[in-house]
C-alpha positions in Angstrom: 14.1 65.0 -45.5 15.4 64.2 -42.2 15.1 65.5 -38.9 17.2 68.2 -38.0 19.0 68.9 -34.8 16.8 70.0 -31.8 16.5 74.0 -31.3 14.9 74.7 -28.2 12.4 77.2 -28.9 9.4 79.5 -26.4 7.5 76.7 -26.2 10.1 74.0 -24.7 8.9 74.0 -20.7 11.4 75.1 -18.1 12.5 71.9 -17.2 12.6 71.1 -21.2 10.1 68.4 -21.1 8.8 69.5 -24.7 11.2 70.8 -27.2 10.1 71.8 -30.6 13.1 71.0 -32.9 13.7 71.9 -36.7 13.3 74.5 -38.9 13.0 72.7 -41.9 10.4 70.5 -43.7 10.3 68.1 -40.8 9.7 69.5 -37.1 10.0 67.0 -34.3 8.6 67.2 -30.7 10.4 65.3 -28.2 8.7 64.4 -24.7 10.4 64.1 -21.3 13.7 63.7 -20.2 14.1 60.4 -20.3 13.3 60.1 -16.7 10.4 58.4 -15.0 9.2 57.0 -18.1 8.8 60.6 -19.9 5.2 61.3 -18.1 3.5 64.3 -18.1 2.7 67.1 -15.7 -0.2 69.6 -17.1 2.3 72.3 -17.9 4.0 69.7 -20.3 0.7 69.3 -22.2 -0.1 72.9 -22.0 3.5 73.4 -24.2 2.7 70.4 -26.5 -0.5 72.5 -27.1 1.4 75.2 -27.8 4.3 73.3 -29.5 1.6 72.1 -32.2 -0.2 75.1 -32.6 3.1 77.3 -33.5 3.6 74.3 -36.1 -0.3 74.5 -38.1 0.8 77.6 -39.7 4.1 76.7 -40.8 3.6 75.9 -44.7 6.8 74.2 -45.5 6.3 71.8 -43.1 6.4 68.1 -44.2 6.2 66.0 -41.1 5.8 66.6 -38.0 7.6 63.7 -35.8 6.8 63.1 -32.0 8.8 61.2 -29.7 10.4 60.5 -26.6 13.8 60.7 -25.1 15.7 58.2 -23.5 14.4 55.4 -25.5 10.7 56.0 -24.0 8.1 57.4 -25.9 5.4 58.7 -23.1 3.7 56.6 -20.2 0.9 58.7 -19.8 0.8 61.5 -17.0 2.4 62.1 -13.6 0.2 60.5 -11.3 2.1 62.6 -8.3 1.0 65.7 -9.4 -2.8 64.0 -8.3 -1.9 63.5 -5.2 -4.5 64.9 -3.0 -5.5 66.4 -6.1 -9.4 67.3 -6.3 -12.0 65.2 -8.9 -12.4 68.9 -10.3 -8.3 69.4 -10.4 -8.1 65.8 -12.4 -10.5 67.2 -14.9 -9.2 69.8 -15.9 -5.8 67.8 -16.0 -8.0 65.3 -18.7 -9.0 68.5 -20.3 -5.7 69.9 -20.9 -4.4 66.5 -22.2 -7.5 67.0 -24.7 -6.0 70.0 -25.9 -2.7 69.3 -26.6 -4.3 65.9 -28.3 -6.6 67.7 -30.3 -3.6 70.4 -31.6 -1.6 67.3 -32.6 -4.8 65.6 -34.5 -5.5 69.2 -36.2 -1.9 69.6 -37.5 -2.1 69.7 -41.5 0.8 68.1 -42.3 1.5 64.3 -41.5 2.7 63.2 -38.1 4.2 60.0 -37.0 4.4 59.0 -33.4 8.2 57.1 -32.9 7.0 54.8 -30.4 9.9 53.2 -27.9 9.3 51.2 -24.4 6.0 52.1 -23.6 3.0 54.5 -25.0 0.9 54.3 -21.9 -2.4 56.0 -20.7 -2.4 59.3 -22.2 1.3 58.6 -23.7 -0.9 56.3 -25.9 -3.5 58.6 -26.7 -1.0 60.7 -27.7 0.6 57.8 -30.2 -2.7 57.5 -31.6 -3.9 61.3 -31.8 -0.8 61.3 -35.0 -1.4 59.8 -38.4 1.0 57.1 -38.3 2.8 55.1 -35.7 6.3 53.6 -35.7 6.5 51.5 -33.2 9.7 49.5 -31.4 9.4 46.1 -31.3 9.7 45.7 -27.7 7.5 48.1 -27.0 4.2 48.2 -25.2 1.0 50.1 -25.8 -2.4 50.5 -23.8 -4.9 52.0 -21.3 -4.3 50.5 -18.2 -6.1 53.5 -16.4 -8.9 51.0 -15.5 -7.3 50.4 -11.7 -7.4 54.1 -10.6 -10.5 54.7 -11.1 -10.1 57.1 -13.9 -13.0 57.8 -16.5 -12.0 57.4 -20.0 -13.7 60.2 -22.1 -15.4 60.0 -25.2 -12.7 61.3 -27.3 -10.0 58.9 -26.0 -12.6 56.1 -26.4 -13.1 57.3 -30.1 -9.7 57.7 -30.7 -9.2 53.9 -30.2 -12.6 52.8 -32.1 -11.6 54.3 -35.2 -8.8 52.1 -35.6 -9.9 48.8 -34.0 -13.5 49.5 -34.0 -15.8 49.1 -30.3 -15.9 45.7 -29.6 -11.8 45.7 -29.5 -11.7 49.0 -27.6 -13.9 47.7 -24.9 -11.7 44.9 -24.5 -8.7 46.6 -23.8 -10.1 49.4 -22.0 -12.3 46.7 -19.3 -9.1 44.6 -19.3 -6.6 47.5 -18.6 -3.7 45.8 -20.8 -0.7 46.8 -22.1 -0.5 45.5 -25.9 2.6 44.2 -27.4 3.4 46.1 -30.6 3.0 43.0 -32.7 -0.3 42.3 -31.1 -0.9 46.3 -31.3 -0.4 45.9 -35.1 -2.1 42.9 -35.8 -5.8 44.6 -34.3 -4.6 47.6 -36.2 -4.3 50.2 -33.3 -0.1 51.0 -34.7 0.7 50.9 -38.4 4.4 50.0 -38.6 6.6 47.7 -36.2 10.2 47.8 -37.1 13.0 45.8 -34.9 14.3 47.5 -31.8 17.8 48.8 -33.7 16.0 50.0 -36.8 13.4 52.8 -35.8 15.6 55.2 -36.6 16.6 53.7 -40.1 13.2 53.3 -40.7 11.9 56.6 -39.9 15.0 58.1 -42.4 13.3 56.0 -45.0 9.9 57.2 -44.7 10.8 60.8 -44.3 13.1 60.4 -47.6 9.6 58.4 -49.3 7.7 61.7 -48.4 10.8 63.8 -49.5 9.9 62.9 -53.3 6.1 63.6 -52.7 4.1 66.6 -53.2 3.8 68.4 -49.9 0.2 69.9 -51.2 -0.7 66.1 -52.2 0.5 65.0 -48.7 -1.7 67.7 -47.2 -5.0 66.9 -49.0 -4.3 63.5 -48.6 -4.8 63.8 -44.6 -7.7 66.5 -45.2 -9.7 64.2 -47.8 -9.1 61.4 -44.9 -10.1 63.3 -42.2 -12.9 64.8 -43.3 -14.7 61.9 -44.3 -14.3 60.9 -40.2 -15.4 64.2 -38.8 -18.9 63.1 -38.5 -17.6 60.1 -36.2 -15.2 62.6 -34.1 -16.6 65.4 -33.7 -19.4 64.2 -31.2 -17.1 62.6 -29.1 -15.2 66.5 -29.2 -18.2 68.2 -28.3 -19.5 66.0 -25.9 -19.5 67.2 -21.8 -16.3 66.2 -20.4 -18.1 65.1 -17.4 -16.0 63.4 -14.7 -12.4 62.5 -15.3 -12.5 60.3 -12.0 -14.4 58.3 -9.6 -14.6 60.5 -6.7 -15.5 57.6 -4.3 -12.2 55.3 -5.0 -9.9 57.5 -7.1 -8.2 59.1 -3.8 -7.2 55.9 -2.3 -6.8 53.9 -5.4 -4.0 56.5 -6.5 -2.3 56.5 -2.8 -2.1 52.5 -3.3 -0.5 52.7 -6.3 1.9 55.1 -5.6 3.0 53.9 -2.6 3.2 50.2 -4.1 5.3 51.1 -7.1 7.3 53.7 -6.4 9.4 54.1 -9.9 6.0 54.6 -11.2 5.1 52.2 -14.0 2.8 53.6 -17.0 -0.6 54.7 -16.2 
C-alpha cells in the first residue's frame, strides 16, 4: 500500500496549492508549491476542506497521507493576505482553518502528517489535527503566533493538550517556540522522528504494516479512540469562536513583521 501518483482532481485550487492524489487505498493531500514555506491563503483551506470531505465517504480508503511539497510541510497561513485585513476578516480566516482541521480530524480512516522543515502556526495544527505524525529530523514544530497578537482558540489549544497535556501547552504557546522534532517527540506532541533521508522509506514501511491489517479493524480502532476523547473536544468545538486577534496591536504588529522579514518565516 503505497502512495500513488498525484491526480489533480475538483478540489486542487487554481494555483494547485492542494491536490488530492490517489485512487487507491491510500489518498494523499499535498500542500503548497513549495514556495514561501507552503502557507496558506483561505481558499487553500477552503479546498483542504473540501479535499477531506470528498475522502470520508470513500470506503476503500486506508490512509489518508498529508504533506507538503518542496521538502516543507506547512508554516501556517499567509500573513499577506491580513494585510489591512479587518479583526472580523482574520476570524473568519481562523474559522476556515477550523474547518478544514476539523474535516481532516473527522476522516475515518488513519491519517499521517509527513512533517518536513517546519509545521508552523496553523501548518502545526494541521500536523496535529491527523492521527499520527512522521516527522523529519531537522524539522521544526510550534505556535509562534504569540508576537502578532493572534488569539489561539479553544480547539487549537485542545488540540495540543491532548497530547502534552496543559501545563506543556501553556508553555509553548506563552513562549511562542518552535520545537525541535526530538524535543517535539520527547513531550509527545509528534509520534515518529525518522532521519532526514528516510521519511519516505519509513512512511513505505508503515503503509506496507497497515497493508496486512484489517481496514474495518483500522477504522474502529480510530472510532473506539476517538470516542472516548469526544467529551474533552467537543467543548472546545462548540465553544464561541470569539476574537481571532487583538484588535489594538494586531494591525501594527503584522506590518512590523512583514516588513522585517520579508521571505516570511512560519507564523
Amino acid at each position: 500500500m503505497t502512495p500513488t501518483s498525484q491526480v489533480d482532481l475538483d478540489t486542487v485550487t487554481p494555483g494547485g496549492e492542494i491536490a488530492l492524489g490517489g485512487d487507491g487505498p491510500v489518498a494523499t493531500l499535498t500542500l503548497g508549491t513549495g514556495q514561501r514555506l507552503n502557507v496558506l491563503r483561505r481558499d487553500d483551506w477552503a479546498a483542504l476542506e473540501r479535499a477531506a470531505v470528498s475522502l470520508a465517504s470513500r470506503e476503500e480508503l486506508r490512509a489518508v497521507v498529508v504533506l507538503g511539497r518542496g521538502g516543507v510541510f506547512c508554516a501556517g497561513s499567509d500573513l499577506r493576505e491580513w494585510d489591512g485585513a479587518t479583526p472580523e476578516d482574520v476570524s473568519a480566516s481562523f474559522a476556515g482553518m477550523e474547518a478544514a482541521l476539523q474535516a481532516i480530524e473527522d476522516l475515518p480512516a488513519p491519517t499521517v502528517a509527513v512533517v518536513e522543515g517546519f509545521a508552523a502556526g496553523a501548518g502545526c495544527q494541521l500536523a496535529l489535527a491527523c492521527d499520527l505524525q512522521l516527522v523529519g529530523r531537522s524539522a521544526r514544530i510550534g505556535m509562534p503566533i504569540g508576537r502578532l497578537g493572534l488569539l489561539v482558540p479553544p480547539t487549537f489549544a485542545t488540540r495540543m493538550s491532548l497530547r502534552i497535556g496543559p501545563g506543556r501547552t501553556k508553555d509553548l504557546l506563552y513562549g511562542g517556540r518552535l520545537l525541535a522534532a526530538g524535543e517535539a517527540h520527547r513531550m509527545g506532541l509528534i509520534t515518529t522522528v525518522v532521519d532526514d533521508g528516510a521519511v519516505d522509506a519509513a512512511l513505505a514501511e508503515l503503509l506496507a504494516h497497515w497493508d496486512g491489517l484489517s481496514a474495518a479493524s483500522l477504522r474502529a480502532s480510530k472510532a473506539a479512540v476517538n470516542y472516548g476523547l469526544d467529551a474533552l473536544v467537543q467543548p472546545a468545538r462548540r465553544a464561541p469562536q470569539g476574537r481571532a486577534c487583538d484588535p489594538s496591536e494586531f494591525a501594527w504588529r503584522l506590518d512590523t513583521f512583514l516588513h522585517r522579514h520579508r521571505t516570511l518565516p512560519p507564523r
